[in-house]
Backbone as JSON, one array per atom type, in Angstrom:
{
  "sequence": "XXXXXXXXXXXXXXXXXXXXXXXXXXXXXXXXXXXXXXXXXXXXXXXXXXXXXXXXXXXXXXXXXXXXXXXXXXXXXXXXXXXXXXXXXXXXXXXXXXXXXXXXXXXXXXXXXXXXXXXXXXXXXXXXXXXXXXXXXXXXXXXXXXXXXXXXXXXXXXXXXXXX",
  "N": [[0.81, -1.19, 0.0], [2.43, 1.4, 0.52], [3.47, 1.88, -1.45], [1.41, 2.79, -3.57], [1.28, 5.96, -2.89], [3.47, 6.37, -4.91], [3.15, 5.35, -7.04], [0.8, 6.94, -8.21], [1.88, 9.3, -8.12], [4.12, 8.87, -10.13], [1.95, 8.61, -12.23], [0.77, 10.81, -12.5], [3.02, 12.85, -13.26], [4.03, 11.59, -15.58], [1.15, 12.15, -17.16], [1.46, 14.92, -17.17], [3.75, 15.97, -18.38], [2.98, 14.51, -20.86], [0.57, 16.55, -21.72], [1.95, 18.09, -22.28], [3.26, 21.74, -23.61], [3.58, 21.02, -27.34], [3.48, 18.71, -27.65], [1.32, 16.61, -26.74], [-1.19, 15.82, -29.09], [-0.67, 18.07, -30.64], [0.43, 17.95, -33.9], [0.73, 19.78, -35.26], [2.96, 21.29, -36.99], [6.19, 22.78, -38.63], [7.91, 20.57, -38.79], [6.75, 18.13, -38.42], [5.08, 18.46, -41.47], [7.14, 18.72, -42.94], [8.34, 16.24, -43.29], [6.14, 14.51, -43.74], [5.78, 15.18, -46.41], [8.28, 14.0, -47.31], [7.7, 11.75, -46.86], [5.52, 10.97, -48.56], [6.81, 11.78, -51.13], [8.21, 9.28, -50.88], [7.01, 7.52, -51.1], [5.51, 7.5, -53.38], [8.61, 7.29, -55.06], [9.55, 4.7, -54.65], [8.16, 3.21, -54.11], [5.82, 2.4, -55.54], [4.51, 0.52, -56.74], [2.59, -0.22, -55.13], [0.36, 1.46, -54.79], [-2.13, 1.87, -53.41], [-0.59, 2.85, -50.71], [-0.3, 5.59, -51.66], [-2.08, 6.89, -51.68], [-3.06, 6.5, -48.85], [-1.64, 8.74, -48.03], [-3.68, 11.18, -49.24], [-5.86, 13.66, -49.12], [-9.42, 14.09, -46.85], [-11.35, 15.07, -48.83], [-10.45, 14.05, -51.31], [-10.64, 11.15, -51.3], [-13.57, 10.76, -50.48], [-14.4, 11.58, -52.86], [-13.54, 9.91, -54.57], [-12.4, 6.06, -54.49], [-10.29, 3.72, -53.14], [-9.62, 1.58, -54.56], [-10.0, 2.88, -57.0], [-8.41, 4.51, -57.39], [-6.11, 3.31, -57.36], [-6.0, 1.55, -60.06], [-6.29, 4.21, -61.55], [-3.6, 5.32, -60.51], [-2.08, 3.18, -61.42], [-2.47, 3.05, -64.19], [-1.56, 5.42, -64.86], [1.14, 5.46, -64.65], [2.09, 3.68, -66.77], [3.28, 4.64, -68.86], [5.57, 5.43, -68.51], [7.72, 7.36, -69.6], [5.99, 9.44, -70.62], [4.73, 9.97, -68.37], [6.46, 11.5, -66.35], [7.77, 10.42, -63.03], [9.24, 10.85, -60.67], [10.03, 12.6, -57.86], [11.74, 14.56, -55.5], [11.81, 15.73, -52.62], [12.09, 19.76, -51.79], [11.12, 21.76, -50.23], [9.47, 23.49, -48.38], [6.66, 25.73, -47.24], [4.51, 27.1, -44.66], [1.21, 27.71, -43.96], [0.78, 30.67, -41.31], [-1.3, 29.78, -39.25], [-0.76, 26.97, -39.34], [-2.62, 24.98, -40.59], [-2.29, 24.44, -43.15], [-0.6, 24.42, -46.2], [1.95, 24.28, -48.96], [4.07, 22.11, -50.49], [7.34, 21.48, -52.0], [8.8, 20.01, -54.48], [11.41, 18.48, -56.66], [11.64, 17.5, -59.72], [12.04, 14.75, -61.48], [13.02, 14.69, -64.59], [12.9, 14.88, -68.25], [13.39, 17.04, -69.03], [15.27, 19.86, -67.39], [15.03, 20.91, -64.06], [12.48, 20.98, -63.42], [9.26, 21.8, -61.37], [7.63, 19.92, -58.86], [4.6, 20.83, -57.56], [3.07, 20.89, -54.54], [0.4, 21.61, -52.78], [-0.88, 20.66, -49.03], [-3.06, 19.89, -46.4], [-3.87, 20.46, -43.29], [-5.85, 17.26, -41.41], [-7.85, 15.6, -40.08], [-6.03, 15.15, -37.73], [-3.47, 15.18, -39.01], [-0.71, 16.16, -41.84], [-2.02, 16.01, -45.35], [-2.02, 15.46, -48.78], [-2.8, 16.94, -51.28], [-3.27, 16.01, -54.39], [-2.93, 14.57, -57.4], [-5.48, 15.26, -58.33], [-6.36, 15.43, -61.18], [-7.4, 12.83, -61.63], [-9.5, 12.21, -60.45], [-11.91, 13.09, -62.09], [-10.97, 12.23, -64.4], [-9.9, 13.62, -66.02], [-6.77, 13.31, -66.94], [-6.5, 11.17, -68.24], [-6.68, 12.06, -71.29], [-4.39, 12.58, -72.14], [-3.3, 10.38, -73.16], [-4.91, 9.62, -74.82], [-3.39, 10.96, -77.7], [-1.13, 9.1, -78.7], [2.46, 9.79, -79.79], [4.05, 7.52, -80.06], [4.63, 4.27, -81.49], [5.24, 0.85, -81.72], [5.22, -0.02, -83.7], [7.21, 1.67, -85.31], [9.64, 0.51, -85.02], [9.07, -2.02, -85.9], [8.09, -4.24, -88.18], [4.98, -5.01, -88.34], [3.24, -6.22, -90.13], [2.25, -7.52, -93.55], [3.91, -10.67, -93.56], [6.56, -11.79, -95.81], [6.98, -15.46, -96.85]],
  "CA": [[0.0, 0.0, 0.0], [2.81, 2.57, 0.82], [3.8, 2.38, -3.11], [0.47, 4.12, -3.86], [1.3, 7.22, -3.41], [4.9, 6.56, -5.37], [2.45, 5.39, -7.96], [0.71, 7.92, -8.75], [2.85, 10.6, -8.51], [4.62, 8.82, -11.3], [1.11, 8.59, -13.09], [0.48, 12.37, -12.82], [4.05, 13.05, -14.13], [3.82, 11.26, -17.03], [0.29, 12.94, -17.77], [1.74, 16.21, -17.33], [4.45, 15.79, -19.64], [2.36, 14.37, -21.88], [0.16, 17.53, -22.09], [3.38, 20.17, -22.4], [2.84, 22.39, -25.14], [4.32, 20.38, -28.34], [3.35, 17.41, -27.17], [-0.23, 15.68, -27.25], [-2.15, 16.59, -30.13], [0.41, 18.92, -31.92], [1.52, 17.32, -35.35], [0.55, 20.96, -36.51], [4.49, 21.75, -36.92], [6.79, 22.36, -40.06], [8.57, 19.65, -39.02], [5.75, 16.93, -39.16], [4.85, 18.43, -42.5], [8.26, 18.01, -43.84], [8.31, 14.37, -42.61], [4.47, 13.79, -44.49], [6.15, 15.45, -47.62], [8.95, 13.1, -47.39], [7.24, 10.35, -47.13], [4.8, 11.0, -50.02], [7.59, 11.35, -51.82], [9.07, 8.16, -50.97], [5.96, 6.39, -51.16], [5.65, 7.67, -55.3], [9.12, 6.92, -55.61], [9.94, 3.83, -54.32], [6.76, 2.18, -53.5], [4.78, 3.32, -56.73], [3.86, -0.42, -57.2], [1.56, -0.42, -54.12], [-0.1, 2.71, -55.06], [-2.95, 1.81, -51.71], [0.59, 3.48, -49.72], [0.03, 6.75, -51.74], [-3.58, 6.81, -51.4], [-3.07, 7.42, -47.59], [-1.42, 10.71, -47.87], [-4.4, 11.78, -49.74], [-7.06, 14.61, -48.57], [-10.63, 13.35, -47.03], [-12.33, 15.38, -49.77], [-10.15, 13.03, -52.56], [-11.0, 9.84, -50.41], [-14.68, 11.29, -50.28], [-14.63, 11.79, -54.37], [-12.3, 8.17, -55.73], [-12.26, 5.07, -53.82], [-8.68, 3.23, -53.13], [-9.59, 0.66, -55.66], [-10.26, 3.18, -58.11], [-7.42, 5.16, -57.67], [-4.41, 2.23, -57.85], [-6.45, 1.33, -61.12], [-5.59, 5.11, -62.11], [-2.26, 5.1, -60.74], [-1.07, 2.52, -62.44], [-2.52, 3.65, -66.09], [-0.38, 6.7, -65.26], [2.45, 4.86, -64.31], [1.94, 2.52, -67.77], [3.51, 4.83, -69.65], [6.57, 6.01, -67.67], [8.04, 8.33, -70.25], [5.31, 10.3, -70.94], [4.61, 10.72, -67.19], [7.71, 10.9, -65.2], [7.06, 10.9, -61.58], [10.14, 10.59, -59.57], [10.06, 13.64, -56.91], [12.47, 14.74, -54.57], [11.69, 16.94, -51.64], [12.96, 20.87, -51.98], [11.19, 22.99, -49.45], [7.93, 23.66, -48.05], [5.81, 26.91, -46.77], [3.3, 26.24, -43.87], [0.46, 29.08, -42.84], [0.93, 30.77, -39.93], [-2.14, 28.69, -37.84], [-0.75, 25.27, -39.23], [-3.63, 24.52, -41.46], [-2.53, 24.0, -44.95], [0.83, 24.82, -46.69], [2.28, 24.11, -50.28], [5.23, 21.11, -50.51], [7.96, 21.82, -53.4], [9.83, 18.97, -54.89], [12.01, 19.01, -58.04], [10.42, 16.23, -60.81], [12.93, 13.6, -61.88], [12.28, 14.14, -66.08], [14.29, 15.66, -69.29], [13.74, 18.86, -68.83], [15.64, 19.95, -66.0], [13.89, 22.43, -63.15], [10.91, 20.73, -63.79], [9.07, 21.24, -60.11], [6.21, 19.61, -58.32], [4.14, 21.48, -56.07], [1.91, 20.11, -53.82], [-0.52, 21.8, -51.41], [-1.19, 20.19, -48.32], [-3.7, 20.3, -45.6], [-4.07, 19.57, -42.03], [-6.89, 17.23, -41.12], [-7.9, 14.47, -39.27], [-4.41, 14.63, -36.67], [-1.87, 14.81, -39.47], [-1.02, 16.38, -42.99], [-2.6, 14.97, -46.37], [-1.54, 16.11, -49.77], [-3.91, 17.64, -52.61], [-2.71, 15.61, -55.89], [-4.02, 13.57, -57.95], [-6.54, 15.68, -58.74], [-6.91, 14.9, -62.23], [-7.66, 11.6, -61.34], [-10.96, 12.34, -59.78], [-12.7, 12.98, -63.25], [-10.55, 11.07, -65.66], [-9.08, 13.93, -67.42], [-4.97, 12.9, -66.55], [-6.54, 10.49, -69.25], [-6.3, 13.09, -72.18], [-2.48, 12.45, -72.57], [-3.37, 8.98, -73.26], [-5.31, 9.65, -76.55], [-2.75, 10.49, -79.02], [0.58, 9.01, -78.55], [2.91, 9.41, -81.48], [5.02, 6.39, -80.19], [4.17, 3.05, -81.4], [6.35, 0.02, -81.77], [5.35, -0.17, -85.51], [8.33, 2.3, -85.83], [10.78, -0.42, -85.08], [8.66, -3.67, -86.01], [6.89, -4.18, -89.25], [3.64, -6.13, -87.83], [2.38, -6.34, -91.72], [2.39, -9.32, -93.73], [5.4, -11.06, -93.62], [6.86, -12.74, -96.13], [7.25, -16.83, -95.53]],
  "C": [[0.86, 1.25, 0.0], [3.32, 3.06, -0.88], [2.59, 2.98, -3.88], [0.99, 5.17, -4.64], [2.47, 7.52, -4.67], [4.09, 6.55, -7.16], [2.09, 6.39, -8.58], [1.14, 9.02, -8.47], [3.41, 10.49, -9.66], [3.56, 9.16, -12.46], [0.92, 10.58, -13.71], [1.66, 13.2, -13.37], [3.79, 13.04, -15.54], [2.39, 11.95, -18.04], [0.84, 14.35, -17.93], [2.9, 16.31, -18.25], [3.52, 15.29, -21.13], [1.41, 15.43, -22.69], [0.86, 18.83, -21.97], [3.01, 20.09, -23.71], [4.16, 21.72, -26.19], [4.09, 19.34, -28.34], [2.27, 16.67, -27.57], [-1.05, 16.69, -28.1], [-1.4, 17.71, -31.26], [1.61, 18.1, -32.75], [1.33, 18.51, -35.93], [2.12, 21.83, -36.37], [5.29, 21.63, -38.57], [7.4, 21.35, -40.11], [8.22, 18.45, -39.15], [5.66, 17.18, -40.51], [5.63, 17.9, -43.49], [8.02, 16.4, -44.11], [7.14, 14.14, -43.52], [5.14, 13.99, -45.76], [7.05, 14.5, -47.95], [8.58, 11.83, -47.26], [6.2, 9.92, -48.11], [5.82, 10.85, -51.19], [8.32, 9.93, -51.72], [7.96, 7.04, -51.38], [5.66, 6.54, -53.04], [6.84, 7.07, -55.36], [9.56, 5.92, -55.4], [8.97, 2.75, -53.92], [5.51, 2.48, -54.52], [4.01, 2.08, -56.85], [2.7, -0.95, -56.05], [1.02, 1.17, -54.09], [-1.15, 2.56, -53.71], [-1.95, 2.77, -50.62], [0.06, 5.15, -49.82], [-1.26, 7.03, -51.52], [-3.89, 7.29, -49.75], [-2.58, 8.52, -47.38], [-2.17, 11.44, -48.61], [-5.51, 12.83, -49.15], [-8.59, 14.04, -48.24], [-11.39, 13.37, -48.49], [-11.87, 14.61, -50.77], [-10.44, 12.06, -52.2], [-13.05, 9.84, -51.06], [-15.17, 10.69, -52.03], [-14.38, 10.42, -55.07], [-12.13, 7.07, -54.93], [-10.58, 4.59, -54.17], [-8.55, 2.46, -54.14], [-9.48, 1.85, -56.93], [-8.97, 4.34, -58.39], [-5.99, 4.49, -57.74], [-5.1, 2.1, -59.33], [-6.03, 2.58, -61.97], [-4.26, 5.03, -62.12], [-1.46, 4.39, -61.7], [-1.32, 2.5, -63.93], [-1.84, 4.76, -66.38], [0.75, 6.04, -64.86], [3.1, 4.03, -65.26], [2.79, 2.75, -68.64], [4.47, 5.83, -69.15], [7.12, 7.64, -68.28], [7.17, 9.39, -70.85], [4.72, 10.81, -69.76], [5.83, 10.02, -66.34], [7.34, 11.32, -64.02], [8.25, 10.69, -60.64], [10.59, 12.0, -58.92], [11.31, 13.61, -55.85], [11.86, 16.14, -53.71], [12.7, 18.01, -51.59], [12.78, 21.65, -50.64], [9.76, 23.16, -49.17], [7.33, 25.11, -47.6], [4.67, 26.23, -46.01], [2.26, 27.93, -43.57], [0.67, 29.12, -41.4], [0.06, 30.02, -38.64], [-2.24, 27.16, -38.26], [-1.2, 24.4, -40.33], [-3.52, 23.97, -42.45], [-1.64, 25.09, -45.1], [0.76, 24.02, -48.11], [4.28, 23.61, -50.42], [5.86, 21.3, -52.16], [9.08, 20.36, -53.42], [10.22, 19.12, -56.73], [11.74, 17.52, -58.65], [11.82, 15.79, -61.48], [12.47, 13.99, -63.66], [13.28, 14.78, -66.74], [14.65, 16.55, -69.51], [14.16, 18.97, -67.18], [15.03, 21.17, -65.74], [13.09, 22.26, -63.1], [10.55, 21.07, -61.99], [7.78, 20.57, -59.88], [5.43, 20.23, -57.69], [2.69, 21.54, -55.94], [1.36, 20.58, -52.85], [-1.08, 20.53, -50.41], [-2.46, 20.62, -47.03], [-3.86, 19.93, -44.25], [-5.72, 18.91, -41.14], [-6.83, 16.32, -40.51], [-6.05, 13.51, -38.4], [-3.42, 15.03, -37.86], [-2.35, 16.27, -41.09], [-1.36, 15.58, -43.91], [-2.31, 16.03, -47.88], [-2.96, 16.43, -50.7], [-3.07, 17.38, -53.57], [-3.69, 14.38, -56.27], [-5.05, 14.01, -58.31], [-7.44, 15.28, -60.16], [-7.45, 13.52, -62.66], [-8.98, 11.42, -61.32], [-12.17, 12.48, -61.02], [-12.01, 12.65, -64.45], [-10.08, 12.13, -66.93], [-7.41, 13.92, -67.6], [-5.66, 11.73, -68.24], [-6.13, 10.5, -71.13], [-5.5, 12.8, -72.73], [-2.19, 10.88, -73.63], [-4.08, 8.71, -75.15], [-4.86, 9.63, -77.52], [-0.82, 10.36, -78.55], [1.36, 9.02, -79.61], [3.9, 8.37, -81.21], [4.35, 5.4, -80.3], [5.48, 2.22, -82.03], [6.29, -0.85, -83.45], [6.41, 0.52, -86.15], [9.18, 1.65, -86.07], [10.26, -1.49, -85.65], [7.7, -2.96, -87.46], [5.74, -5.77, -89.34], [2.71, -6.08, -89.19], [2.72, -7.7, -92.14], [3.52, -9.74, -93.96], [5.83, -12.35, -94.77], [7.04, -14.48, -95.98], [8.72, -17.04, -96.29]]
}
């Protein structure tokens, strides 16, 4: 019984640390955001083939609009055709509003033109940040690109009748 009180004293410690300012409930920091940006990016570039990954750093309202199924099914029709969408990002630099809320993530775009950048608004909602991309996804016009390709592999191959 005399460890009680030893008890909770420790208990009410640990709560009170737990509610110091920075602590419980504040992910609204540039340095979480970074961290969400960096890991969106890693999740496109290194984990592109489980597109469900990138799908969680997405915004309710894109969740709300495209189901997970229906957005790996996009992903990977933009992903089909590598060279005509290059997607390999690197994290540059971010901007956050002053009350936390929603900021705009800069990364420089892996492609042939150099300087290309990315930039990705973010928002803070449910505990954490969530990116705003993919947009064109949501009504199927990223599809567009897809209509006239002038590469086909009839350039190199002649799929006509072939002599025997």
């Amino acid at each position: 019984m005399r460890r009680l009180p030893g008890v909770l004293l420790c208990l009410l410690l640990c709560g009170i640390l737990l509610a110091a300012p920075g602590r419980a409930g504040s992910n609204k920091t540039e340095t979480r955001a970074a961290e969400r940006a960096r890991d969106f990016a890693e999740a496109i570039n290194y984990h592109y083939d489980e597109p469900a990954g990138i799908y969680d750093y997405l915004t309710a309202d894109f969740k709300a609009a495209m189901t997970e199924a229906e957005f790996v099914q996009a992903f990977q029709k933009e992903r089909s055709y590598p060279y005509l969408v290059p997607l390999f990002i690197n994290y540059r630099s971010l901007s956050l509003s002053e009350d936390g809320e929603s900021g705009t993530a800069w990364f420089s775009q892996a492609a042939r033109l150099p300087g290309m950048i990315y930039e990705v608004p973010f928002v803070y909602e449910n505990g954490d940040y969530y990116m705003v991309a993919f947009e064109d996804f949501r009504d199927g016009e990223y599809l567009a690109k897809f209509q006239d390709i002038p590469y086909s592999l009839d350039m190199y191959y002649n799929f006509g009748d072939q002599p025997d």
